[in-house]
N, C-alpha and C positions, 0 to 999 in steps of 0.2 A: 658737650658745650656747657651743659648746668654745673658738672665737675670741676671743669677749669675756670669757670667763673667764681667758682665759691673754695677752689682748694685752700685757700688764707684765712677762711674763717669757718673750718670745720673741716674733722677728720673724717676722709672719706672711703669706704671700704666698699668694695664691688662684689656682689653676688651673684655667682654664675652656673646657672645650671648647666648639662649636657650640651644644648642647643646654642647655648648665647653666644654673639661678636666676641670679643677677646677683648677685653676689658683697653681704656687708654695707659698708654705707657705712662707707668710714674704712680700709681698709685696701688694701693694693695688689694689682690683679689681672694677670696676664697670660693673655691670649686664645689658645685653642690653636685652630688646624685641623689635625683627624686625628692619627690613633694617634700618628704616628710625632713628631709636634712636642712630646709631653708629653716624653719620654726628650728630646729637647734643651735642653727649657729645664728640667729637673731637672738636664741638663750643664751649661749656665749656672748656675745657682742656686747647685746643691751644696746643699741642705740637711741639716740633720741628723737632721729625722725628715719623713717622705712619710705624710701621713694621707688615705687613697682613701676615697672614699664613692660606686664612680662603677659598680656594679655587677661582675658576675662577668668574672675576672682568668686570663689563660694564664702559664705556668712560664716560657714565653720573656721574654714581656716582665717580668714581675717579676724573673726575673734580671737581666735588660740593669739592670733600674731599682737593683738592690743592689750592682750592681756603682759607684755612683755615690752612693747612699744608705745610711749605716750602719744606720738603724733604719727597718720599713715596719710603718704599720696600717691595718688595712682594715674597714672596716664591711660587711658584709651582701653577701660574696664566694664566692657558690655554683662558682664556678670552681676548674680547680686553681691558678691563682697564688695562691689563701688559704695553699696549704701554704707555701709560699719565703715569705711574708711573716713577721714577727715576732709579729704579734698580729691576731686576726682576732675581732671582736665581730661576732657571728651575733645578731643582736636577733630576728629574722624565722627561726625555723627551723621545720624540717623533722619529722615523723612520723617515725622510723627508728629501726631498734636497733643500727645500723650504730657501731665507736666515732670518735667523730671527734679528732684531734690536741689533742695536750697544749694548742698555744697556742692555741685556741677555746676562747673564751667563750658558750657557748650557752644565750640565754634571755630570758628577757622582763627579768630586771635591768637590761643594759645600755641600756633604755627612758629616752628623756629627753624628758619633756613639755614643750612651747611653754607657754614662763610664761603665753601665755591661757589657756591649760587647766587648768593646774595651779593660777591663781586660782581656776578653779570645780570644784577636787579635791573629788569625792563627793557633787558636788551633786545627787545623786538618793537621799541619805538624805535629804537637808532639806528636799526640793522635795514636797508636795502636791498631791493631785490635786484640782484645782480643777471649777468649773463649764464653765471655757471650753472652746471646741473643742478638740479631742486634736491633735495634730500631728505628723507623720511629715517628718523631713527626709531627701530624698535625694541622697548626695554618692559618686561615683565617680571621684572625684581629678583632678586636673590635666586628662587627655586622655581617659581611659574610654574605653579602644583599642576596647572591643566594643560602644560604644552602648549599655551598662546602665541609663544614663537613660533612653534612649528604650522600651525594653523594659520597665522597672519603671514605667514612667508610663502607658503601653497598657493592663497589669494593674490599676495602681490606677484608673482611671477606671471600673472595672466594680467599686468596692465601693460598697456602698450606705449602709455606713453615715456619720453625719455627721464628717468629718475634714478637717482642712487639712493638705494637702498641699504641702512646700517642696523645689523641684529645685535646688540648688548646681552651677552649671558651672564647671568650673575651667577656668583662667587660658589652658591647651592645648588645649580641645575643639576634635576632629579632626572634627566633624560637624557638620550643620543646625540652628542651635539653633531657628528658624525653624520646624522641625516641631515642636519643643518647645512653643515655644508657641502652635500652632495648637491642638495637643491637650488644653492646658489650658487653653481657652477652652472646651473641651466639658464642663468640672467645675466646680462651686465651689467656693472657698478653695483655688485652685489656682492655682500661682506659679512661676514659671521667674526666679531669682534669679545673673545673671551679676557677676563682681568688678567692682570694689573691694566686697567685704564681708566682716564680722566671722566669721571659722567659727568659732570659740571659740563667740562669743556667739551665733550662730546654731543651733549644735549646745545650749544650753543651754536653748533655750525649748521641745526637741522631746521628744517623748513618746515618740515609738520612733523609731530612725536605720536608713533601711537603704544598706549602705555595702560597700565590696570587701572583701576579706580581707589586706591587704597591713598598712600603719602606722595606718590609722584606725581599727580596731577599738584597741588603744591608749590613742587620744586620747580615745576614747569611755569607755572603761574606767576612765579615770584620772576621771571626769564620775560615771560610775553612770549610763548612761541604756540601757535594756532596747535590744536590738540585734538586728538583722536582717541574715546575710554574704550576699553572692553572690561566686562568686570568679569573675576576670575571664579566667585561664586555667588550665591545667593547674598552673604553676608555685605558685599565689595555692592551690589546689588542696590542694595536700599539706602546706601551713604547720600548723604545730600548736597556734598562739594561739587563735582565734575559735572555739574549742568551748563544746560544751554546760557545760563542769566549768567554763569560767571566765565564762559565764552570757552566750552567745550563742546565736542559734538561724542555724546554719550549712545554708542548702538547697542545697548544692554550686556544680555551675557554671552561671554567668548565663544564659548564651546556652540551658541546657536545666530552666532552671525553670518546673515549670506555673501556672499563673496561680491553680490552687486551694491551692495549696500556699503561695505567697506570699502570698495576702489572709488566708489563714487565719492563717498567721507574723504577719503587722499587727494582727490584730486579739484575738490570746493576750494579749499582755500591755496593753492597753486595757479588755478587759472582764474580766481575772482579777485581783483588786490579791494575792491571794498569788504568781503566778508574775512580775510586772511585781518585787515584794519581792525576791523570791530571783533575780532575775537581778541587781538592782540590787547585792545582799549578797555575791554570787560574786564580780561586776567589782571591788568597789571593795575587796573584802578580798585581793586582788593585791597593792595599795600599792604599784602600780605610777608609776613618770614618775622615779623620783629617780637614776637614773641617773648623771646627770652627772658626781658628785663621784668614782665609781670611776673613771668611765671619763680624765678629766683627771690623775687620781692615776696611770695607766697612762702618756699621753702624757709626763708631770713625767718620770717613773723612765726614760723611752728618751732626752727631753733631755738629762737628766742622764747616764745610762751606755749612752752609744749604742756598739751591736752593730758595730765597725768591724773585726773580724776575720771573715775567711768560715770557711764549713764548721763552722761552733757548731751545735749544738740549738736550734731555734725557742721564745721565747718561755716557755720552763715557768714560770721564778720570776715573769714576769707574772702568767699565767694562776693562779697557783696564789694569789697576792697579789690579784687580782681578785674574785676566788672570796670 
């Protein structure tokens, strides 16, 4: 979204490690293996602003990396290299009363919804509940390191009431999808659903999502559609978005959820149309997904007056300009 928004006023080059998405069509990529080939081809490059998105950052290498780059931003960098960086948008944080640095941005603002989603902003003020079957979709991201699907599909098969149930595997699953659907041959309106398919549109037609705690509570949010967390580790754990105030029903960690606790979670907002109401009213009065335009207005201002002197103060009049 950042890329196609600013492809007209800067050259943009994509750095792709082993692991990464496939860069968007139309722009130029260079393929990294391991740590140490990003710091060379940023020595090749030389760019004038390093925008990371690639997880938590160490002080060593983000120095090496500024001694070569005037301006650094990083998204969602629980590391210490977020401090030596210029700008750090924390979308995903943390529980804490700890204070964190001037140049962080922390909080669900810097949130930017995939225009699918964002076309069906709030769609659970307009959406009625109809006669048909109720429907639970369940999606644990890309890989679902702890097998959540399988775990939340075990439990759903012991509810009794009538429900269709939809599993999303994403694109990484590290496990047997094969028992996935052996076990939902033991249910009706039950379905093991692998890509090519619409999540937008899939998360649109369900009645309740239960989903990890990481960026899809979010997407879900920006929808209005009553919500169910399991977090997938300690780190998914401590985030402070997926609570009850912003109208989710959070039962901790996956891997130690009881099976009465999560049918009962399915089935609250299905048979209560005031609490399915006020989750919907919580999420959606976020107004949350718009994102973008601050966080671009950010990238513009380092284009524009990139940090090429060392030993300055990080980031303030961003942060403070962000805000």
């Amino acid at each position: 979204m950042i890329a196609h928004t600013l492809r007209e006023e800067a050259r943009i080059i994509y750095l792709c490690g082993e692991n990464s998405p496939p860069a968007p069509e139309g722009f130029k990529t260079v393929n990294l293996k391991g740590s140490s080939s990003l710091v060379q081809a940023i020595s090749m490059i030389k760019p004038d602003l390093l925008i990371r998105d690639s997880g938590s950052t160490t002080t060593e290498e983000v120095e090496k990396i500024h001694k070569i780059v005037p301006s650094i931003i990083h998204f969602d960098d629980f590391g210490e290299g977020g401090k030596t960086a210029d700008l750090v948008f924390q979308t995903l944080y943390a529980e804490t009363s700890e204070p964190v640095p001037d140049h962080y941005v922390v909080g669900k603002e810097s949130f930017m919804a995939d225009e699918s989603t964002n076309a069906l902003r709030n769609l659970g003020l307009r959406k009625n509940r109809s006669d048909a079957l109720p429907h639970l979709v369940i999606s644990f991201g890309e890989e679902d390191e702890g097998n959540l699907s399988y775990r939340a599909l075990r439990h759903m098969i012991q509810l009794q009431i009538p429900l269709k149930v939809t599993v999303l595997v994403g694109e990484r699953y590290q496990h047997d999808v094969s028992e996935l659907r052996m076990m939902a041959l033991g249910r009706r309106n039950t379905h093991i659903q692998q890509q090519p398919y619409d999540f937008a549109g899939m998360m649109a037609t369900a009645d309740v999502v239960l989903c990890a705690s990481g960026y899809m509570p979010y997407e879900v949010a920006v929808m209005g559609i009553p919500c169910i967390v399991l977090a997938q580790n300690d780190f998914e754990l401590g985030l402070a978005f997926p609570k009850e105030q912003h109208g989710f029903i959070h039962l901790g960690l996956g891997r130690k959820v009881k099976q009465s606790s999560l049918l009962n979670a399915v089935m609250e907002p299905l048979l209560h149309e005031p609490l399915r109401k006020k989750a919907i009213a919580r999420q959606t009065a976020l107004g949350l997904g718009d994102g973008k335009d601050a966080v671009c207005e950010a990238i513009r201002y380092y284009l524009e007056y990139p940090k090429r002197e060392s030993g300055k103060p990080s980031g303030k009049a961003t942060s403070d300009m962000v805000h």
